[in-house]
Backbone as CSV, one residue per row, in Angstrom:
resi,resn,N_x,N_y,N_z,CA_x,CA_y,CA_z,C_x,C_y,C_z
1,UNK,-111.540,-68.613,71.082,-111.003,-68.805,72.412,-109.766,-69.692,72.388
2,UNK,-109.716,-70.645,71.240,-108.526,-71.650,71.507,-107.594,-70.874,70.827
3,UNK,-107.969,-69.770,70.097,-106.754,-69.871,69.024,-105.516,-69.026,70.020
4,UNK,-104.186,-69.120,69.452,-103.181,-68.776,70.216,-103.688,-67.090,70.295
5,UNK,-103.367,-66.279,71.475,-103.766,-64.967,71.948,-102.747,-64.004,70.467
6,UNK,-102.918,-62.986,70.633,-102.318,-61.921,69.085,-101.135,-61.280,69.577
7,UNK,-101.283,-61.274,71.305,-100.273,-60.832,71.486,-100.219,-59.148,71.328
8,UNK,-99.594,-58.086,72.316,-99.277,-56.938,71.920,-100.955,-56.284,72.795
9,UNK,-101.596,-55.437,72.069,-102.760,-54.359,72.580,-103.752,-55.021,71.758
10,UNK,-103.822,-56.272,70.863,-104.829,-57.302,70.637,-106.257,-57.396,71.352
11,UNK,-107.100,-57.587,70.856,-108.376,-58.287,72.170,-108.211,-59.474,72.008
12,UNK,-108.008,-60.111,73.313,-107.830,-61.578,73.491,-109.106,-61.952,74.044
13,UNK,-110.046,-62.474,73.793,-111.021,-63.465,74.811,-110.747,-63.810,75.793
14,UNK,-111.254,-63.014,76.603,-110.606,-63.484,78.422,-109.978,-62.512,79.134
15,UNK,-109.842,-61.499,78.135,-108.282,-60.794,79.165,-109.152,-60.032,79.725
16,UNK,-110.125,-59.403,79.698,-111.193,-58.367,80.479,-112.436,-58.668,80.439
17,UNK,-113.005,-57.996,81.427,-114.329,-57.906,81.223,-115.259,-57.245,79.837
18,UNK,-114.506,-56.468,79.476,-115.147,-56.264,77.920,-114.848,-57.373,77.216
19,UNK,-114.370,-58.311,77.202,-114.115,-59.553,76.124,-113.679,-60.696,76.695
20,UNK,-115.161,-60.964,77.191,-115.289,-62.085,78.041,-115.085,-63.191,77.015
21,UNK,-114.543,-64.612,77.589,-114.946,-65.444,77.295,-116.247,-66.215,76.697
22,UNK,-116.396,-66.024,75.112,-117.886,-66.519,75.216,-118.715,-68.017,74.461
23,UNK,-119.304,-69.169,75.574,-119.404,-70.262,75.121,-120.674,-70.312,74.785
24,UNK,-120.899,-70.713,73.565,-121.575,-70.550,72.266,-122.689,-71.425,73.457
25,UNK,-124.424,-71.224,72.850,-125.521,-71.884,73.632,-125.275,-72.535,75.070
26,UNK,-124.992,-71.699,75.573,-124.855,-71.615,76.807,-125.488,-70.732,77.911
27,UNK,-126.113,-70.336,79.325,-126.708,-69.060,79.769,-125.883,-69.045,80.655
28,UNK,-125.670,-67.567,80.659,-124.700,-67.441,82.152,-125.738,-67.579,83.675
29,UNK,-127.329,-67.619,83.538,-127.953,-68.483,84.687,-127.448,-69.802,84.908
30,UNK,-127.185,-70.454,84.031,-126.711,-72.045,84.215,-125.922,-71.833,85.049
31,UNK,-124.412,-70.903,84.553,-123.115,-71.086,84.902,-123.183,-70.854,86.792
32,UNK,-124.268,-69.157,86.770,-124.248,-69.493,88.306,-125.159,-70.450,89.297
33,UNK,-125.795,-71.289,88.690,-126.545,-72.400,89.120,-125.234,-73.343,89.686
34,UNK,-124.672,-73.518,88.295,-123.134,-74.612,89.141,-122.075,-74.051,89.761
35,UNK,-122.369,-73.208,89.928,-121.122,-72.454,90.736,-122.021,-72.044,92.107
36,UNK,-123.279,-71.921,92.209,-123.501,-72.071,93.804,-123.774,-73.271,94.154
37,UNK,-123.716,-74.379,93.182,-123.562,-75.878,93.655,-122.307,-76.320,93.899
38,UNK,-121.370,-75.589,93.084,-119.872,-76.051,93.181,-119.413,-74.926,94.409
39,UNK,-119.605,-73.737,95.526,-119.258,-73.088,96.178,-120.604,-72.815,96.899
40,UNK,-121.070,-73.308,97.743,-122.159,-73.475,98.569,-121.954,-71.720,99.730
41,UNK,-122.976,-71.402,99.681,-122.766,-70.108,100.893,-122.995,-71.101,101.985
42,UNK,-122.514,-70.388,103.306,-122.747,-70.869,104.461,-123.866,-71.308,104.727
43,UNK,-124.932,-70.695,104.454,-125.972,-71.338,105.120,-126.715,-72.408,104.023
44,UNK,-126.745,-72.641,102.676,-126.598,-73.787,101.995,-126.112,-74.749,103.032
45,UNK,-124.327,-74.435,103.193,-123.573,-75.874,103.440,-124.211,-75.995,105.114
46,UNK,-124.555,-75.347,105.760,-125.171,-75.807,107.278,-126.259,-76.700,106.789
47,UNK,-127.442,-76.053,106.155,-128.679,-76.481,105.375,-128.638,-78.065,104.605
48,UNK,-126.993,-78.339,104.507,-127.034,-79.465,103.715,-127.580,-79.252,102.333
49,UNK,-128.442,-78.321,101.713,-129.110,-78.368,100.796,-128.918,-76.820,99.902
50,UNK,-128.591,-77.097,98.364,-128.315,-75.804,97.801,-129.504,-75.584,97.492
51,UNK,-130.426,-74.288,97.557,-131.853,-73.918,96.706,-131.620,-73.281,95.513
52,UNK,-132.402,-74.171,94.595,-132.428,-73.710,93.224,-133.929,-73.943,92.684
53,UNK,-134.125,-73.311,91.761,-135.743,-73.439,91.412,-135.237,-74.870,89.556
54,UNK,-136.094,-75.168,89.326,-136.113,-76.011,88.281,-135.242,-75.730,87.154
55,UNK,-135.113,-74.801,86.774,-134.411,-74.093,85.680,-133.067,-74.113,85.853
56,UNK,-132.584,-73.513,87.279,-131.434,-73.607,87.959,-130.802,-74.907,88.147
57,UNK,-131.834,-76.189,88.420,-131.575,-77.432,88.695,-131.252,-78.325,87.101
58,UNK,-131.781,-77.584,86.148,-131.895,-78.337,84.820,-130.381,-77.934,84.256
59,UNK,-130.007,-76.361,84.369,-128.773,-76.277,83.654,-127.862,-76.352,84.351
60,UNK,-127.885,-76.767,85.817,-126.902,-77.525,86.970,-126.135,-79.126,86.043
61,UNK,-127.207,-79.179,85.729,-127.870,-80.994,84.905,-126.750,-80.920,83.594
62,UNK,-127.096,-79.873,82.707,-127.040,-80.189,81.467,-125.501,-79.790,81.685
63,UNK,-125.011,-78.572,82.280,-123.383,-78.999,82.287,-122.422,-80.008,82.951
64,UNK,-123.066,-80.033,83.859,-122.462,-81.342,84.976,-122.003,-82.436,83.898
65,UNK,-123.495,-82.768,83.057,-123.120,-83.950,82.045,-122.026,-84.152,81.118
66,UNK,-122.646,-82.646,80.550,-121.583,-81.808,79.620,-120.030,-82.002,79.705
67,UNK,-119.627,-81.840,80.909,-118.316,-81.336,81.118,-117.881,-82.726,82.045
68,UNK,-118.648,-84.033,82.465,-118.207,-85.201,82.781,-118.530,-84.646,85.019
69,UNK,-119.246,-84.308,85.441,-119.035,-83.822,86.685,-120.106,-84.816,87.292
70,UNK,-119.600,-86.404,87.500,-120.222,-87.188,87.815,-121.144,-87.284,88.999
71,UNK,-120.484,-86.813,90.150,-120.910,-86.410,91.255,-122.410,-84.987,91.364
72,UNK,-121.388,-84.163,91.022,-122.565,-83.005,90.606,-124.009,-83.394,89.689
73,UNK,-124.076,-84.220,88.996,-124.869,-84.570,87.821,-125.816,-85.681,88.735
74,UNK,-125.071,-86.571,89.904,-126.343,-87.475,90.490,-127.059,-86.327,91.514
75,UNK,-126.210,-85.193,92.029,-126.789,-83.972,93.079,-128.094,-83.720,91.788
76,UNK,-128.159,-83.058,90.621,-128.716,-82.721,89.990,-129.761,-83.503,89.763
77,UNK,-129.228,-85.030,89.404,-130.347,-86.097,88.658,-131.670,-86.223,90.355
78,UNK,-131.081,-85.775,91.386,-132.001,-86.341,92.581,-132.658,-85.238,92.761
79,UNK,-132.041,-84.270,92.874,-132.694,-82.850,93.291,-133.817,-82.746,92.238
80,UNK,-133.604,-82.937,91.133,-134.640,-83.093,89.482,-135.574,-83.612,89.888
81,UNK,-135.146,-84.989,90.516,-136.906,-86.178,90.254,-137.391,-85.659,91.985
82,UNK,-137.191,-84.639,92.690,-137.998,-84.386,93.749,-138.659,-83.607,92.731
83,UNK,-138.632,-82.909,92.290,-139.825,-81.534,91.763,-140.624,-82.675,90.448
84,UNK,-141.355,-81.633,89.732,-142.365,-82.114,89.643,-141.929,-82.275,87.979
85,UNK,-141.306,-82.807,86.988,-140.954,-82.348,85.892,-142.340,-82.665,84.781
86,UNK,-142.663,-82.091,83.804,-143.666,-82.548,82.748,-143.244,-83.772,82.221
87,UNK,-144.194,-84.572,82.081,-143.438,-86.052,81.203,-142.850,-85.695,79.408
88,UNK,-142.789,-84.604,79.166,-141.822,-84.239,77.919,-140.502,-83.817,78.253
89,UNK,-140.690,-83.209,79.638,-139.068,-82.924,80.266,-138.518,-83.826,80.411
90,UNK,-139.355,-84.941,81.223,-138.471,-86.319,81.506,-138.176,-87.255,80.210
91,UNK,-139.141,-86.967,79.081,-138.727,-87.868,77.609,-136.896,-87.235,77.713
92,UNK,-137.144,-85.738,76.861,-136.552,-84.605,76.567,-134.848,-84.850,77.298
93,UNK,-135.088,-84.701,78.479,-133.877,-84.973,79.378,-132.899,-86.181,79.351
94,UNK,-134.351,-87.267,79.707,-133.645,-88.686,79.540,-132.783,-89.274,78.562
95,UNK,-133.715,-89.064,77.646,-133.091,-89.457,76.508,-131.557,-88.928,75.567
96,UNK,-131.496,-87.149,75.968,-130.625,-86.135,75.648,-129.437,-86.833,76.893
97,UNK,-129.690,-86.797,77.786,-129.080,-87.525,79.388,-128.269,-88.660,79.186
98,UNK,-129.031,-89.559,78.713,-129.163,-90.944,79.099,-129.392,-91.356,80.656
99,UNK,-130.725,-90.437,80.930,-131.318,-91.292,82.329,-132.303,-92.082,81.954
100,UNK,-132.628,-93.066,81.968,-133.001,-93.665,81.671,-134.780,-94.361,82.749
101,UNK,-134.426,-94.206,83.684,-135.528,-94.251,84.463,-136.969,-92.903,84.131
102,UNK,-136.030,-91.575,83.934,-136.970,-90.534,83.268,-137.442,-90.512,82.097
103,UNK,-136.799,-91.200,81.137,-136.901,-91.329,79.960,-138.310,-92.630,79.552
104,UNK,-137.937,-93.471,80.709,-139.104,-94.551,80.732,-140.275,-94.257,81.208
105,UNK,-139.897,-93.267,82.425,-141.711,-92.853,82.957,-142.441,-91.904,82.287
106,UNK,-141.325,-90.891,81.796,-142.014,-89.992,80.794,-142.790,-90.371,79.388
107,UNK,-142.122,-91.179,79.025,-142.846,-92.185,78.335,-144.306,-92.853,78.584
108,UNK,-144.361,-93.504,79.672,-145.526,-93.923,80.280,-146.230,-93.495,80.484
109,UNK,-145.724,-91.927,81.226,-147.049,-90.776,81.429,-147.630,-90.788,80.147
110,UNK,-146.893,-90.112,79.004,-147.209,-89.654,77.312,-148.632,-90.513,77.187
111,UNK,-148.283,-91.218,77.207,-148.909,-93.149,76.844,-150.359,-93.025,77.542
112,UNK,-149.687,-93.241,78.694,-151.464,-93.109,79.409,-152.009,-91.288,79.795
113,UNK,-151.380,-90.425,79.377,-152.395,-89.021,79.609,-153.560,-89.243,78.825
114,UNK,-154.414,-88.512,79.135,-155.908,-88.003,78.722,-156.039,-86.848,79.048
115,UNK,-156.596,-85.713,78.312,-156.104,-86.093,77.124,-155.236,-86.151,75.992
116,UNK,-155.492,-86.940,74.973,-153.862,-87.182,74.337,-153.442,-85.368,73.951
117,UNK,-152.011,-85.503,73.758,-151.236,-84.117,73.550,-151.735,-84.211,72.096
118,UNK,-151.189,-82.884,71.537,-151.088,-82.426,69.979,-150.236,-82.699,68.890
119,UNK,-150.141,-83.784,68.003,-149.312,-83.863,67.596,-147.734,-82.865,67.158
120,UNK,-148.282,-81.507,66.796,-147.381,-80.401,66.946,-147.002,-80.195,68.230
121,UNK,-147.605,-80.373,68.917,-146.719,-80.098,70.672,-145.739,-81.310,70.904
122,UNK,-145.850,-82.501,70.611,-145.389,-83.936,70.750,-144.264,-83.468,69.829
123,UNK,-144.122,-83.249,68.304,-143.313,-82.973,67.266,-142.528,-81.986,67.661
124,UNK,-142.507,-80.810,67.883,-141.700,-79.703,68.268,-140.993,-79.967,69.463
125,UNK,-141.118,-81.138,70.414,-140.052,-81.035,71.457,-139.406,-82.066,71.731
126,UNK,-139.819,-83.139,70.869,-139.271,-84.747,71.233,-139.456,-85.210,69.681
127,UNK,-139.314,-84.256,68.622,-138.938,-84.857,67.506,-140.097,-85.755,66.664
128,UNK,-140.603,-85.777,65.420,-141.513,-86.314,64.127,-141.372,-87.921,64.783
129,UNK,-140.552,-88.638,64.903,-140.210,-90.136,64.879,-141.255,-90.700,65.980
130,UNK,-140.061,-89.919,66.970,-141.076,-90.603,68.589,-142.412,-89.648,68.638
131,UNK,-142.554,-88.683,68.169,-143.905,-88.233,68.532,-145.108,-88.962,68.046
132,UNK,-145.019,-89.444,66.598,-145.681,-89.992,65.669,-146.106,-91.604,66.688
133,UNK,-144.651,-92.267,67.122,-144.792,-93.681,67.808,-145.829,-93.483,68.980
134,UNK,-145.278,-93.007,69.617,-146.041,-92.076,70.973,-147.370,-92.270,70.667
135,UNK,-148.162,-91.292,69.490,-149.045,-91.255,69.464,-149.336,-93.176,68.826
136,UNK,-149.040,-93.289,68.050,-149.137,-94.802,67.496,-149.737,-95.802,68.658
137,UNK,-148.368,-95.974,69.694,-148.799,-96.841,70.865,-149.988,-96.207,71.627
138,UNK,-150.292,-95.103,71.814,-151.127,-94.469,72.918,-153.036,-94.903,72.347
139,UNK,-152.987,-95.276,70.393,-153.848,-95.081,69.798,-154.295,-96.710,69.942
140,UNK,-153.510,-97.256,70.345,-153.080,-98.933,70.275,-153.742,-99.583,71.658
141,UNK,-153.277,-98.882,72.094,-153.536,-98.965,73.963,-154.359,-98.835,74.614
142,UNK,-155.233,-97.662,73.452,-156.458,-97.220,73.788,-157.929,-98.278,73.652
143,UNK,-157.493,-98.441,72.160,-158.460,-99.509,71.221,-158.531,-100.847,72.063
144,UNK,-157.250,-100.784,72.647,-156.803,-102.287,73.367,-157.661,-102.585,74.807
145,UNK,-158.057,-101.083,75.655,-157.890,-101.346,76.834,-159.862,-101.467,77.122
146,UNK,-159.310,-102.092,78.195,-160.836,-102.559,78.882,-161.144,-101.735,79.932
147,UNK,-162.319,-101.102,79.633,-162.941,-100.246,80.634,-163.255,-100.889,82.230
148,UNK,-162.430,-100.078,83.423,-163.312,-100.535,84.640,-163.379,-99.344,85.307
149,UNK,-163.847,-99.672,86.714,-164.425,-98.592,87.641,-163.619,-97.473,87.823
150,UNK,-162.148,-97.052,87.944,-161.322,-96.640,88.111,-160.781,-95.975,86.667
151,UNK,-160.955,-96.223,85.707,-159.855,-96.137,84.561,-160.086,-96.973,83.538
152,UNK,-158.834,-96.679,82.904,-158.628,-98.028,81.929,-157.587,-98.785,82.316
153,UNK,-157.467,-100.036,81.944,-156.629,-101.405,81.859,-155.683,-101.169,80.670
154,UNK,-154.577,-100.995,80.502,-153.673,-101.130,79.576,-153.038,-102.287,79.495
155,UNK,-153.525,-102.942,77.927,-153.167,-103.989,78.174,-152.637,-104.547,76.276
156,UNK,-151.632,-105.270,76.346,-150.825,-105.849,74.804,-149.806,-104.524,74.358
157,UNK,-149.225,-103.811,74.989,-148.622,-103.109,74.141,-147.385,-102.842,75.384
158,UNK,-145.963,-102.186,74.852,-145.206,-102.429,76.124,-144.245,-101.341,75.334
159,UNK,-143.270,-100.849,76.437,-142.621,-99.181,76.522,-141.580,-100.014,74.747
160,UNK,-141.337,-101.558,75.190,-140.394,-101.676,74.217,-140.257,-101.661,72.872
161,UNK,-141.362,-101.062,72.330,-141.446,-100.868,70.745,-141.117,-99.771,70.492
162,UNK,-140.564,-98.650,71.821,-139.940,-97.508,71.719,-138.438,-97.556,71.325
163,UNK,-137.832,-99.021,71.649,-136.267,-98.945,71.454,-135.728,-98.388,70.190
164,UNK,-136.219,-98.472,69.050,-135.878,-97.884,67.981,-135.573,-96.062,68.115
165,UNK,-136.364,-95.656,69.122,-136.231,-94.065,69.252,-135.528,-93.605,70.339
166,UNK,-134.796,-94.662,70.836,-133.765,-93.853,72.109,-132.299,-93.751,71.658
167,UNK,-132.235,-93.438,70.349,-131.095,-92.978,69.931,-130.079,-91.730,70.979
């Protein structure tokens, strides 16, 4: 795409619809996710509110960031924490993000679910390091905590022995 066009009856990237422009791991669902956020239909902009389902709202997210669209990216980061995300989305996101509030609760959820995830489910989406810690603190927390009427008490162990994994 960058390189200078060939010039003449060439295929250039871009010049038609047969030879579209094409950006490598990318979905063209994303693209129209931000483009009915970035060009609202009428009844959106009356509505105040663009509808998108989660998926739509995530790759709203991941280019906004992508491409520096500061504004668009807090529309995204708010519209996100109304729905309901899994606490591996919010590790997953946050951390890929740098949101940092998702990145901390998702964490917390990890920590206190019951019951604990699979280490291969933990490993395959948030990486050997933090999955392994994850489980580490959660095994820690457990041994640690004092049974009452309600639950357990979590108690001696704290999100901050995670700092090593928010690379």
């Amino acid at each position: 795409m960058f390189n200078l066009p060939a010039g003449g009856d060439g295929t250039v990237e871009g010049r038609d619809e047969e030879h579209p422009i094409v950006l490598e791991g990318h979905q063209a669902a994303h693209f129209h996710a931000l483009l009915k956020v970035l060009y609202p239909t009428p009844d959106d902009m009356i509505s105040g509110t663009v509808k998108l389902d989660k998926e739509g709202w995530v790759g709203v997210f991941n280019l906004s960031t992508k491409w520096s669209m500061k504004k668009v990216r807090k529309l995204a980061i708010d519209e996100l924490s109304k729905l309901s995300l899994d606490p591996v989305e919010k590790v997953a996101l946050g951390r890929e993000h740098k949101v940092a509030k998702w990145f901390r609760d998702g964490l917390t959820e990890l920590v206190s679910e019951c019951p604990i995830r699979p280490l291969a489910e933990l490993k395959s989406q948030l990486g050997l390091e933090l999955a392994c810690t994850l489980l580490w603190i959660q095994n820690q927390t457990l041994a640690n905590s004092k049974p009452r009427e309600q639950g357990l008490v979590l108690t001696g162990l704290s999100l901050g022995m995670l700092a090593c994994c928010t690379r």
